[in-house]
PDBQT receptor file of N, H, CA, C and O in Angstrom, charges set to zero:
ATOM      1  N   UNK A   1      13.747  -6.359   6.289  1.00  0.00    +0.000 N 
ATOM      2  CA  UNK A   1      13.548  -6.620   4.874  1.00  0.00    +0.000 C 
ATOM      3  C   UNK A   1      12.072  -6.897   4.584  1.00  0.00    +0.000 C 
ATOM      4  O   UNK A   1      11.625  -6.597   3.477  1.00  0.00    +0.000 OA
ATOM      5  N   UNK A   2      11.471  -7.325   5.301  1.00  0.00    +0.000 N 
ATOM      6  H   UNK A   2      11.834  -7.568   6.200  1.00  0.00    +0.000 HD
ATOM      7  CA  UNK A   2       9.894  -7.928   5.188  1.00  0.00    +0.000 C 
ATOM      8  C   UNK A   2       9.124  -6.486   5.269  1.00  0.00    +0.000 C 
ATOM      9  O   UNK A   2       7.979  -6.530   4.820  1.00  0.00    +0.000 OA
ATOM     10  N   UNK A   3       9.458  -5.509   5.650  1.00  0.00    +0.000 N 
ATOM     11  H   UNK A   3      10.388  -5.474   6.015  1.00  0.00    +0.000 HD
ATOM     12  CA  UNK A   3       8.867  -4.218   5.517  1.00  0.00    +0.000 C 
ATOM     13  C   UNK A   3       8.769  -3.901   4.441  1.00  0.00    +0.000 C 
ATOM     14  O   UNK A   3       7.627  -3.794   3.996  1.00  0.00    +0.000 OA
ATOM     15  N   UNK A   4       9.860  -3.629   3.610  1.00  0.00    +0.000 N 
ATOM     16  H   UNK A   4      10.788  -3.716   3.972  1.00  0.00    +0.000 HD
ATOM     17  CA  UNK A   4       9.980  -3.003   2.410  1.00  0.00    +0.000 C 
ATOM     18  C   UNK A   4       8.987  -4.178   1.277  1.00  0.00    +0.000 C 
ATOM     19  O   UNK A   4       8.519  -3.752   0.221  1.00  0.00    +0.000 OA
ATOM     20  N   UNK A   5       8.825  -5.449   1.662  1.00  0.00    +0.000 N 
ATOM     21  H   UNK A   5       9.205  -5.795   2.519  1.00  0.00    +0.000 HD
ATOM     22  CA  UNK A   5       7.957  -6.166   0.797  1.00  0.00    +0.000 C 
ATOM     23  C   UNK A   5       6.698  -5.525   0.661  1.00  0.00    +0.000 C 
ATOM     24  O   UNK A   5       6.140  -5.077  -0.341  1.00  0.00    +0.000 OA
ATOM     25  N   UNK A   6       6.180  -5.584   2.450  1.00  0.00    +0.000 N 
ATOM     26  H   UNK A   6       6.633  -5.948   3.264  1.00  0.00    +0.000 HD
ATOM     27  CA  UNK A   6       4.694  -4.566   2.546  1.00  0.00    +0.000 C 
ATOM     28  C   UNK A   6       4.522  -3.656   1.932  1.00  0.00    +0.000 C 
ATOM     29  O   UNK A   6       3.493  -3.481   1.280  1.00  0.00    +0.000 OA
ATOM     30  N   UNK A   7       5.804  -2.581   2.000  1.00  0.00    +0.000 N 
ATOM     31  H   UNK A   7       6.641  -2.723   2.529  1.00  0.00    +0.000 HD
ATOM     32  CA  UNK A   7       5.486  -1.243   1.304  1.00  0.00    +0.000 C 
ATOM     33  C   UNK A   7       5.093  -1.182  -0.033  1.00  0.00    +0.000 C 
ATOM     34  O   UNK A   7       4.293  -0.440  -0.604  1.00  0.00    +0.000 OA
ATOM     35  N   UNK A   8       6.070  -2.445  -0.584  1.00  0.00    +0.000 N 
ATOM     36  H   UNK A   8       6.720  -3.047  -0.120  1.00  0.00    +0.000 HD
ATOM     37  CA  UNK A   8       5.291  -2.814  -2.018  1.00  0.00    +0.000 C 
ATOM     38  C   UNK A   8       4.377  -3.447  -2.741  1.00  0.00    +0.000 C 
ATOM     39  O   UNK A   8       3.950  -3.508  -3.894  1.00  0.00    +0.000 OA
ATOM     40  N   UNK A   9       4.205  -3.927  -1.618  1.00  0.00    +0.000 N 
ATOM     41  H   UNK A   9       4.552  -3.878  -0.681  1.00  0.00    +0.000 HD
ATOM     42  CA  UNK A   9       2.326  -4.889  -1.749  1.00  0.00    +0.000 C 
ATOM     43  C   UNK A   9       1.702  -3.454  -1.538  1.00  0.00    +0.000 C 
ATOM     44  O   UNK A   9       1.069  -2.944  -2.463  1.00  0.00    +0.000 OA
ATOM     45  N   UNK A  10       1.851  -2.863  -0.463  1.00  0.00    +0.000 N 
ATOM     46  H   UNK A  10       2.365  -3.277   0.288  1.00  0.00    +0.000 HD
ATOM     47  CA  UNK A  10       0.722  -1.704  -0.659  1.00  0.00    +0.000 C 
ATOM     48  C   UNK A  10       0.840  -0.839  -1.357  1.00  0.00    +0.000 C 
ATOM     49  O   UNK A  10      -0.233  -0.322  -1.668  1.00  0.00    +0.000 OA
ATOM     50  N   UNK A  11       1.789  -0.365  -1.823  1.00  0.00    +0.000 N 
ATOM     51  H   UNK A  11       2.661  -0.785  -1.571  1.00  0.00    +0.000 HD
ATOM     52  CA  UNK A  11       2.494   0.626  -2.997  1.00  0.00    +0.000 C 
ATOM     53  C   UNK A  11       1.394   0.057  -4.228  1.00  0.00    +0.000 C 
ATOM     54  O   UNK A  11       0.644   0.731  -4.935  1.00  0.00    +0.000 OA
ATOM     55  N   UNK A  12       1.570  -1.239  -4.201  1.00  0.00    +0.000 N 
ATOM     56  H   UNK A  12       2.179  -1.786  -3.627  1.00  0.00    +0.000 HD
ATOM     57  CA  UNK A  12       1.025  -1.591  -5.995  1.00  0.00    +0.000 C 
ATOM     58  C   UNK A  12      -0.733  -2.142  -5.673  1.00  0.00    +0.000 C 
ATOM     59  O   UNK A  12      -1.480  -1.846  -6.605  1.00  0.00    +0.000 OA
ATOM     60  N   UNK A  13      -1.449  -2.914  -4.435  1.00  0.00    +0.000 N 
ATOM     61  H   UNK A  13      -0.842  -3.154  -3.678  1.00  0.00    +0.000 HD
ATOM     62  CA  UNK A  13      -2.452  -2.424  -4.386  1.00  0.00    +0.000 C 
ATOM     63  C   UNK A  13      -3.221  -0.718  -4.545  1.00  0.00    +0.000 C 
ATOM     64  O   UNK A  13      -4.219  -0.383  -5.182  1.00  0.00    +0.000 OA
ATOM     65  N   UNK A  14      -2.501  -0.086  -3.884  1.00  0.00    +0.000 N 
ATOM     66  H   UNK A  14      -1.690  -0.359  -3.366  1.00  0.00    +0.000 HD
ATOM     67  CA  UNK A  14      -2.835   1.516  -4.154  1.00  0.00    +0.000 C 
ATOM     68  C   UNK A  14      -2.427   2.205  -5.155  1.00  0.00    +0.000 C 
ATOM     69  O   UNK A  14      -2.458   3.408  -4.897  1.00  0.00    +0.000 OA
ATOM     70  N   UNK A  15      -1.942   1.890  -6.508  1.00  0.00    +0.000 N 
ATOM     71  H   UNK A  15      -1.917   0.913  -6.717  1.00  0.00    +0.000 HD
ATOM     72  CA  UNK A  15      -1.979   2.131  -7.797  1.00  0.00    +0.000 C 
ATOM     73  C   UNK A  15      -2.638   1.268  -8.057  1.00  0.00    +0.000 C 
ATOM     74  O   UNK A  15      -2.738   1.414  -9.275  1.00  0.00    +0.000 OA
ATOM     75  N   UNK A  16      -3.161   0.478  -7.825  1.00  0.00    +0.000 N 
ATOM     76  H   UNK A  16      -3.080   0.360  -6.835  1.00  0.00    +0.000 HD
ATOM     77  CA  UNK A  16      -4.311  -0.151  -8.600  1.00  0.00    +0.000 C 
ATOM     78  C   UNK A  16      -5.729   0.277  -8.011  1.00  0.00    +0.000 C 
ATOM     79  O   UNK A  16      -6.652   0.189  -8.822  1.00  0.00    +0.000 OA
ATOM     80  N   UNK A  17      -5.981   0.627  -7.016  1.00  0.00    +0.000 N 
ATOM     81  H   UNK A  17      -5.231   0.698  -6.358  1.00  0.00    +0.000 HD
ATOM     82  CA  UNK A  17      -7.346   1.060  -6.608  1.00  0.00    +0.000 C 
ATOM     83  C   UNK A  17      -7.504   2.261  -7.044  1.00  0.00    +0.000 C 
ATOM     84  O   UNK A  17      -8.588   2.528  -7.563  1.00  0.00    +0.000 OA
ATOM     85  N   UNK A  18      -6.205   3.564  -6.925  1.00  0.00    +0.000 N 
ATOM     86  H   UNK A  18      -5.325   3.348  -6.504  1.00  0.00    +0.000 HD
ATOM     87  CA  UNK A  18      -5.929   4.565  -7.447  1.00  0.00    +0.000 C 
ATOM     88  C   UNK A  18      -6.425   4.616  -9.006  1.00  0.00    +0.000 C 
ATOM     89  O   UNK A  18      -7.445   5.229  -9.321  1.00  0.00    +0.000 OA
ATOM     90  N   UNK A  19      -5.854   4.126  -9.669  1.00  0.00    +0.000 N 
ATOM     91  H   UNK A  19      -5.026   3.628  -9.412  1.00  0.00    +0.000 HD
ATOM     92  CA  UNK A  19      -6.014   4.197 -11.145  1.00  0.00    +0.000 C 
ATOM     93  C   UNK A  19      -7.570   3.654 -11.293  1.00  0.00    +0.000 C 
ATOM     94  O   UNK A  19      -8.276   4.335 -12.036  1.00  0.00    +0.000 OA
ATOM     95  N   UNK A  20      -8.101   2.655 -10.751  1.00  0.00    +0.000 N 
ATOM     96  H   UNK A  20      -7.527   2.101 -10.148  1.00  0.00    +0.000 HD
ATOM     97  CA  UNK A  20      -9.369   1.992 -11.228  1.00  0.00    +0.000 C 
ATOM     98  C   UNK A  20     -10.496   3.498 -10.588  1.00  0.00    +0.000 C 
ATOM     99  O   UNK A  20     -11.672   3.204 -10.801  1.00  0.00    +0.000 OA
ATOM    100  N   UNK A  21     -10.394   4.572 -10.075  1.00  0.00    +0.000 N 
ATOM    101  H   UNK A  21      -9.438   4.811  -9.901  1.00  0.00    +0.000 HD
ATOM    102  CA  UNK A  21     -11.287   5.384  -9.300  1.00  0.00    +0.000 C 
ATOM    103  C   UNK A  21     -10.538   6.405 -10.273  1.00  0.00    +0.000 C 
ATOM    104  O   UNK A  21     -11.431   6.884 -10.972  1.00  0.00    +0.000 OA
ATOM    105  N   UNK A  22      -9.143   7.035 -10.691  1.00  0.00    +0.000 N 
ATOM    106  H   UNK A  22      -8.417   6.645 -10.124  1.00  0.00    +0.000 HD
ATOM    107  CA  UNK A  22      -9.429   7.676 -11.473  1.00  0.00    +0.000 C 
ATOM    108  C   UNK A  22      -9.779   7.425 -12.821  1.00  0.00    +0.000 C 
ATOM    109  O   UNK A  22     -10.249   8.308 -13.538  1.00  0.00    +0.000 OA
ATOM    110  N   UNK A  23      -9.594   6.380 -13.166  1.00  0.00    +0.000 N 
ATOM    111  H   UNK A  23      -9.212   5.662 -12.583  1.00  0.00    +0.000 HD
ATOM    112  CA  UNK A  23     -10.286   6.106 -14.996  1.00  0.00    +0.000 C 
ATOM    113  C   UNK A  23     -12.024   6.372 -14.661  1.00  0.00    +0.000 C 
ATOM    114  O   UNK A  23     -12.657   6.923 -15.561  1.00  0.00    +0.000 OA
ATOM    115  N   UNK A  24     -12.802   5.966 -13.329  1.00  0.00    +0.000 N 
ATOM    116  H   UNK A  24     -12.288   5.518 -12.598  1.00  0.00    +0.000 HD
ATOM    117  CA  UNK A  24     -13.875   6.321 -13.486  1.00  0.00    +0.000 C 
ATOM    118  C   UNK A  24     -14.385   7.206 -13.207  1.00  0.00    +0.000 C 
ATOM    119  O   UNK A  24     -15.584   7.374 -13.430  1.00  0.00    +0.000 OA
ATOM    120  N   UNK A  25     -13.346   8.375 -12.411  1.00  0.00    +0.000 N 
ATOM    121  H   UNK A  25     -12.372   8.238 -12.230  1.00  0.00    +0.000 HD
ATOM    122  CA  UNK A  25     -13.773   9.900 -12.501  1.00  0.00    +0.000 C 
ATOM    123  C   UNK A  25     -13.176  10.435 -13.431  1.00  0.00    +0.000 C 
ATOM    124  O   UNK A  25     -13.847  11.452 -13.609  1.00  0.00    +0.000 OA
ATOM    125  N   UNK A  26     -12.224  10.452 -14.281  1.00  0.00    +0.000 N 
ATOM    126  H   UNK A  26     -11.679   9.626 -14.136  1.00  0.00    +0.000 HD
ATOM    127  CA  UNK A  26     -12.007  10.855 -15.181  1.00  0.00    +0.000 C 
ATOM    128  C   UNK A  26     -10.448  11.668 -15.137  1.00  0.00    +0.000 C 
ATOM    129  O   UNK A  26     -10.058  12.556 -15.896  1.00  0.00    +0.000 OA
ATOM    130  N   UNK A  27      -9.817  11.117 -14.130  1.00  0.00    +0.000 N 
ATOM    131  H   UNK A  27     -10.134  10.395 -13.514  1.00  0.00    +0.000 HD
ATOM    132  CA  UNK A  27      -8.643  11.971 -13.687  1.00  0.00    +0.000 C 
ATOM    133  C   UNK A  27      -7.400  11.275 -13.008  1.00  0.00    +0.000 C 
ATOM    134  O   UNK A  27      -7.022  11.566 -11.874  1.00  0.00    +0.000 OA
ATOM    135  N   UNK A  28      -6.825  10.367 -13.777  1.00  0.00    +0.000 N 
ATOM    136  H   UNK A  28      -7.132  10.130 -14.699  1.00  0.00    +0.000 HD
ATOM    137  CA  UNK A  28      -6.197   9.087 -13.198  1.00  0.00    +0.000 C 
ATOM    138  C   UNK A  28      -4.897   9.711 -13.125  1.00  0.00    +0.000 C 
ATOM    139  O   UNK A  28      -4.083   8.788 -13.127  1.00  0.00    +0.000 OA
ATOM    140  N   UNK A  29      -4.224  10.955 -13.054  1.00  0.00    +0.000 N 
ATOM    141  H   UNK A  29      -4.886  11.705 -13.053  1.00  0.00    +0.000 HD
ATOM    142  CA  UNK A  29      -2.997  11.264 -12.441  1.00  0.00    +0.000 C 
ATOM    143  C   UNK A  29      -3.326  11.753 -11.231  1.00  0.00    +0.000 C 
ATOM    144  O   UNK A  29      -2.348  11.400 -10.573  1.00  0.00    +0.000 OA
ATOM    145  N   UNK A  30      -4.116  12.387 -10.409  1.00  0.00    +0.000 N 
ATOM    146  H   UNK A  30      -4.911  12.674 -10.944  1.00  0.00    +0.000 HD
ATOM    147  CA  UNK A  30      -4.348  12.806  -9.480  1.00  0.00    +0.000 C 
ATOM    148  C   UNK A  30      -4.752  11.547  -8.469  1.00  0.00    +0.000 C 
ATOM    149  O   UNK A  30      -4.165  11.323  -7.410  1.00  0.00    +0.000 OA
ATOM    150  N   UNK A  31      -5.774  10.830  -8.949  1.00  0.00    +0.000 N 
ATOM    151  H   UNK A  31      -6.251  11.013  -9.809  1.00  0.00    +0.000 HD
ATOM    152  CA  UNK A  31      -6.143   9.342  -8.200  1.00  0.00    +0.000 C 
ATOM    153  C   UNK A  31      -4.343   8.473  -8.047  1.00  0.00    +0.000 C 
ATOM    154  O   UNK A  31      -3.745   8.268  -6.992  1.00  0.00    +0.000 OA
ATOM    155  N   UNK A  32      -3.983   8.206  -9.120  1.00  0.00    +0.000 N 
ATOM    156  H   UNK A  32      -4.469   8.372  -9.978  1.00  0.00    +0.000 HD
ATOM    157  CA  UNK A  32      -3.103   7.438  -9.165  1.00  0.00    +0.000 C 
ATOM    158  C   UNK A  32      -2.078   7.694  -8.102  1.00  0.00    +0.000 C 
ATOM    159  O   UNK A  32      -1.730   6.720  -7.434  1.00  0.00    +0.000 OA
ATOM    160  N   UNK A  33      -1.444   9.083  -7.803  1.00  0.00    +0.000 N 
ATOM    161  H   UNK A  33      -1.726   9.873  -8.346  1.00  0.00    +0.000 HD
ATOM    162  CA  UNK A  33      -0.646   9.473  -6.795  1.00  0.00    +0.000 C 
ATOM    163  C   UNK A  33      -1.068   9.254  -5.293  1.00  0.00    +0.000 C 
ATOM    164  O   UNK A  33      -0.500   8.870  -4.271  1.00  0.00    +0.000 OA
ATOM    165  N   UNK A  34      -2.625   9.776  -5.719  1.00  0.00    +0.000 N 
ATOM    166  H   UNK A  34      -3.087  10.088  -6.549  1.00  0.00    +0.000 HD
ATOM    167  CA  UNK A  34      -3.071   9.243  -3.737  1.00  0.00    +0.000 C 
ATOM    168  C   UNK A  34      -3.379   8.058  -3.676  1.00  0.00    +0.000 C 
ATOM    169  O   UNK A  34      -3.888   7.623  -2.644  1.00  0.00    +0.000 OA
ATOM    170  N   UNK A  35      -3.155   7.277  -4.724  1.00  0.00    +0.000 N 
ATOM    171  H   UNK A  35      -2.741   7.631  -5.563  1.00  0.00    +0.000 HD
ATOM    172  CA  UNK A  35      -3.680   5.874  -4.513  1.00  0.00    +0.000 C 
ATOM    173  C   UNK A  35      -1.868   5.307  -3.824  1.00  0.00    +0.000 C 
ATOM    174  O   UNK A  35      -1.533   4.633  -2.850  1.00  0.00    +0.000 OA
ATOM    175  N   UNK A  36      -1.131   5.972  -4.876  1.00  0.00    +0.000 N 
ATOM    176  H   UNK A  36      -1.403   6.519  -5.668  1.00  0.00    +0.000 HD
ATOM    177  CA  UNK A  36       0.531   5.422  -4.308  1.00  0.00    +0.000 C 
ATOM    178  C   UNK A  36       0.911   5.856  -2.942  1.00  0.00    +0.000 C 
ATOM    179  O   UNK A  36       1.641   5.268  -2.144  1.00  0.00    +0.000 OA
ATOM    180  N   UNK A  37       0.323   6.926  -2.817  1.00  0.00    +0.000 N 
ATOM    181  H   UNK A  37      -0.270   7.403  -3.465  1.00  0.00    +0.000 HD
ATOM    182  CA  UNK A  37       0.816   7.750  -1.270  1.00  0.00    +0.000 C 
ATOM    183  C   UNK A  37      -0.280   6.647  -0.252  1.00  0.00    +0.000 C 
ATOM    184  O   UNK A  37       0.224   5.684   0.326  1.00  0.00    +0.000 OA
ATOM    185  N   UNK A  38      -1.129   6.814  -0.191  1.00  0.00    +0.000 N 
ATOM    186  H   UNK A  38      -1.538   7.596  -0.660  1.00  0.00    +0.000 HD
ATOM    187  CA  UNK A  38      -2.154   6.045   0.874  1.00  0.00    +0.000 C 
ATOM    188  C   UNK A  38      -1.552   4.336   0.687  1.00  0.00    +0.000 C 
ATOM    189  O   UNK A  38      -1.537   3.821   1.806  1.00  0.00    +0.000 OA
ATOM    190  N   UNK A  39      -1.141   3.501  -0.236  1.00  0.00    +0.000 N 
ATOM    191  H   UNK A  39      -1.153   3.919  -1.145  1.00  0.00    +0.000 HD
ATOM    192  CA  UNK A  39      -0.598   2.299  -0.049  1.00  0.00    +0.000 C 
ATOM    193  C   UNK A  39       0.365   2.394   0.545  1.00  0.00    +0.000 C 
ATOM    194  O   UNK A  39       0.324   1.935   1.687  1.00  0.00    +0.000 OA
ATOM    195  N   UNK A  40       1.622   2.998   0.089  1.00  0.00    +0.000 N 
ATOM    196  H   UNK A  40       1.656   3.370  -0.839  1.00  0.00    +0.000 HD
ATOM    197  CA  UNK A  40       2.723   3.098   0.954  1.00  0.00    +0.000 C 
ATOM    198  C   UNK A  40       2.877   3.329   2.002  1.00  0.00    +0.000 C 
ATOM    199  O   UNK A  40       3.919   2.946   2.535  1.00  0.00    +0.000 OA
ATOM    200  N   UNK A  41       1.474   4.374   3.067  1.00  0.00    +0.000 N 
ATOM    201  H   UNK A  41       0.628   4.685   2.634  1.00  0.00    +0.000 HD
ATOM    202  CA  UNK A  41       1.531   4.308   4.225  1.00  0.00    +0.000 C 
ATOM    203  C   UNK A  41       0.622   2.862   4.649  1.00  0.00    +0.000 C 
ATOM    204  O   UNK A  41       0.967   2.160   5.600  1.00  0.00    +0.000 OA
ATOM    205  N   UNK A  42      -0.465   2.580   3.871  1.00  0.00    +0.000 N 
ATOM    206  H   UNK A  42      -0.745   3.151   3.098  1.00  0.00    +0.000 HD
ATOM    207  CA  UNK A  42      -0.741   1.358   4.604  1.00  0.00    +0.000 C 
ATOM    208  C   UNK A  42      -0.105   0.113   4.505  1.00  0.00    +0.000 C 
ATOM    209  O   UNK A  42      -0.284  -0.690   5.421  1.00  0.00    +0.000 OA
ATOM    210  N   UNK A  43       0.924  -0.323   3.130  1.00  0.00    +0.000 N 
ATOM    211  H   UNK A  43       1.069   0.329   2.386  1.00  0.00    +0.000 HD
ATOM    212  CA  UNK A  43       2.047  -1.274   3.660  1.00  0.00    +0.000 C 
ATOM    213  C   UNK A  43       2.864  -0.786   4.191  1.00  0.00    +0.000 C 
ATOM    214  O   UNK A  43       3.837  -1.470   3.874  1.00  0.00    +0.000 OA
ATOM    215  N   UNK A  44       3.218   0.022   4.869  1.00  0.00    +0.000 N 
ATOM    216  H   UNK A  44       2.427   0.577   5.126  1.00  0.00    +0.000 HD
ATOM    217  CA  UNK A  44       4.208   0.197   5.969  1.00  0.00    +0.000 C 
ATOM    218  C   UNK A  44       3.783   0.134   7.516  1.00  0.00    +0.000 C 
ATOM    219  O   UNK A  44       4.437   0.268   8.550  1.00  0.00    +0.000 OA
ATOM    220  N   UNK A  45       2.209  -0.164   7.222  1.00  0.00    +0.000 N 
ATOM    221  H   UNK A  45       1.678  -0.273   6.382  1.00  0.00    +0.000 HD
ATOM    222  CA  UNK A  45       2.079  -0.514   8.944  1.00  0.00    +0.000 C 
ATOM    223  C   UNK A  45       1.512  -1.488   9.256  1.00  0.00    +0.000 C 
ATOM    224  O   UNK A  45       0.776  -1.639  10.231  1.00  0.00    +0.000 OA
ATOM    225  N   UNK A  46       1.962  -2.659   8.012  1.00  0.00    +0.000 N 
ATOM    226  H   UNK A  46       2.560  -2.536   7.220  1.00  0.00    +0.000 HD
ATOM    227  CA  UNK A  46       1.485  -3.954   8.059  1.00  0.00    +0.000 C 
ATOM    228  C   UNK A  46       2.803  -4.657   8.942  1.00  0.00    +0.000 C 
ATOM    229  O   UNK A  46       4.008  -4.489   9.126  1.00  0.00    +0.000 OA
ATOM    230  N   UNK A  47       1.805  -5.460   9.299  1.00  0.00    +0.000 N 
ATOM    231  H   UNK A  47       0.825  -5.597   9.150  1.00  0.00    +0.000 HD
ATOM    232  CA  UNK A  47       2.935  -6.847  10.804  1.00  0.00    +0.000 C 
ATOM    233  C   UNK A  47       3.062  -7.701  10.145  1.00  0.00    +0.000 C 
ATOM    234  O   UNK A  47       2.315  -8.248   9.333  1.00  0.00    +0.000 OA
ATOM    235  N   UNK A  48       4.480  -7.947  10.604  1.00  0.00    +0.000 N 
ATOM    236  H   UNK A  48       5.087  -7.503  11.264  1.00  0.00    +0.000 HD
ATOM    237  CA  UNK A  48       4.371  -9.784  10.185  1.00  0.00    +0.000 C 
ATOM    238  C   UNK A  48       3.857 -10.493  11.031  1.00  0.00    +0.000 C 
ATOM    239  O   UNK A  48       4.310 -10.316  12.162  1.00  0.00    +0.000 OA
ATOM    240  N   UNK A  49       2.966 -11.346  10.916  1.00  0.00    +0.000 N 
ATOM    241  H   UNK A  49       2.598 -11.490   9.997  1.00  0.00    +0.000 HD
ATOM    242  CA  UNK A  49       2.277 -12.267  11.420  1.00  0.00    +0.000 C 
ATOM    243  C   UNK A  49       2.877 -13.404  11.870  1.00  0.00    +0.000 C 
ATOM    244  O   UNK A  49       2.177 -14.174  12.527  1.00  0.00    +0.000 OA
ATOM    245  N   UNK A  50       4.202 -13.729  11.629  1.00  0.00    +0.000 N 
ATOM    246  H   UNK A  50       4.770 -13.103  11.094  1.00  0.00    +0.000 HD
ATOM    247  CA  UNK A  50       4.498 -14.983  12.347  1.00  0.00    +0.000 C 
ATOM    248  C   UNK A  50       4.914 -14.562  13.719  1.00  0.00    +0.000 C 
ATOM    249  O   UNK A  50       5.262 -13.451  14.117  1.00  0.00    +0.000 OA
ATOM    250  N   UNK A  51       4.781 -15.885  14.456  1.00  0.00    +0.000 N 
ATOM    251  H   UNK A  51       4.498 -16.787  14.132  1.00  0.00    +0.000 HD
ATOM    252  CA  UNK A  51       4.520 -15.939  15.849  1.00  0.00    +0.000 C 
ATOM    253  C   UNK A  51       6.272 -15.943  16.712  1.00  0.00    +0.000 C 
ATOM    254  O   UNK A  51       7.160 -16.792  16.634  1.00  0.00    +0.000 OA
ATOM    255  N   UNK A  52       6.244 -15.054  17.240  1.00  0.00    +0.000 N 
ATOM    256  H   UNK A  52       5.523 -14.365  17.304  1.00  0.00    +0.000 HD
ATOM    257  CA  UNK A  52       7.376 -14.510  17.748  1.00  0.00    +0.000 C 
ATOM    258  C   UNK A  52       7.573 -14.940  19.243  1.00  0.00    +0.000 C 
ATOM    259  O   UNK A  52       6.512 -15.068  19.853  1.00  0.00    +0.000 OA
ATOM    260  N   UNK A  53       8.587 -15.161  19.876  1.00  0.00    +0.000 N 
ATOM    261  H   UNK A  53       9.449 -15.057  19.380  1.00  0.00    +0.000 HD
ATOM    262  CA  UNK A  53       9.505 -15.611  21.082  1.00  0.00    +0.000 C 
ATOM    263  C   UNK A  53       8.719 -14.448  21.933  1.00  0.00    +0.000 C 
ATOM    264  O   UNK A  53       8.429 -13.478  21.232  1.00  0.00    +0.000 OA
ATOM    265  N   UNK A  54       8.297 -14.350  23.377  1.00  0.00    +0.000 N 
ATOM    266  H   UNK A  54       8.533 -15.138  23.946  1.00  0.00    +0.000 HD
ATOM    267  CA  UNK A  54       8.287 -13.633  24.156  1.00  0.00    +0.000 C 
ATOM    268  C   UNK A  54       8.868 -13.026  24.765  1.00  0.00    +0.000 C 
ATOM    269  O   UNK A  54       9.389 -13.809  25.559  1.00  0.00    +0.000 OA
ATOM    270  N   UNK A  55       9.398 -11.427  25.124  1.00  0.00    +0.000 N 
ATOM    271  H   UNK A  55       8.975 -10.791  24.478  1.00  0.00    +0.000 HD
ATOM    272  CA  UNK A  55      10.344 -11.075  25.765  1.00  0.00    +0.000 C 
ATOM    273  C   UNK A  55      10.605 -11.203  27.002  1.00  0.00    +0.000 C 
ATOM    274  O   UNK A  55       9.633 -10.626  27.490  1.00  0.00    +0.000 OA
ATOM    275  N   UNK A  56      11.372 -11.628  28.060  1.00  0.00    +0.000 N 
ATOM    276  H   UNK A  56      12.162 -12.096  27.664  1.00  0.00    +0.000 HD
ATOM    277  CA  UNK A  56      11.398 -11.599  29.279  1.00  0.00    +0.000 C 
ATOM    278  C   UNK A  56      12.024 -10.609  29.434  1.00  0.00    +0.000 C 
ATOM    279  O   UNK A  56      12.281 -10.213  30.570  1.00  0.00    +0.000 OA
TER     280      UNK A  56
């Protein structure tokens, strides 16, 4: 379940970096999509950080 959070932290950081680069090139459907595609892969290869049991 903590995955699908990432995907949407990065999903909605990358419509927002997306959109802020196309309003200043002038082309915010094209930005906006690679901004959604490139978040969604980078919250999906975010870790959870809490500290986990060691496997034996």
């Amino acid at each position: 379940m903590k995955n699908k959070k990432n995907v949407g932290l990065g999903m909605a950081l990358g419509m927002a970096v997306g959109t802020a680069i196309g309003v200043a090139l002038d082309n915010v459907g094209v930005w906006l999509t690679i901004g959604l595609a490139l978040g969604a892969g980078i919250g999906s290869r975010f870790k959870d950080n809490k500290k986990r049991e060691p496997k034996n």
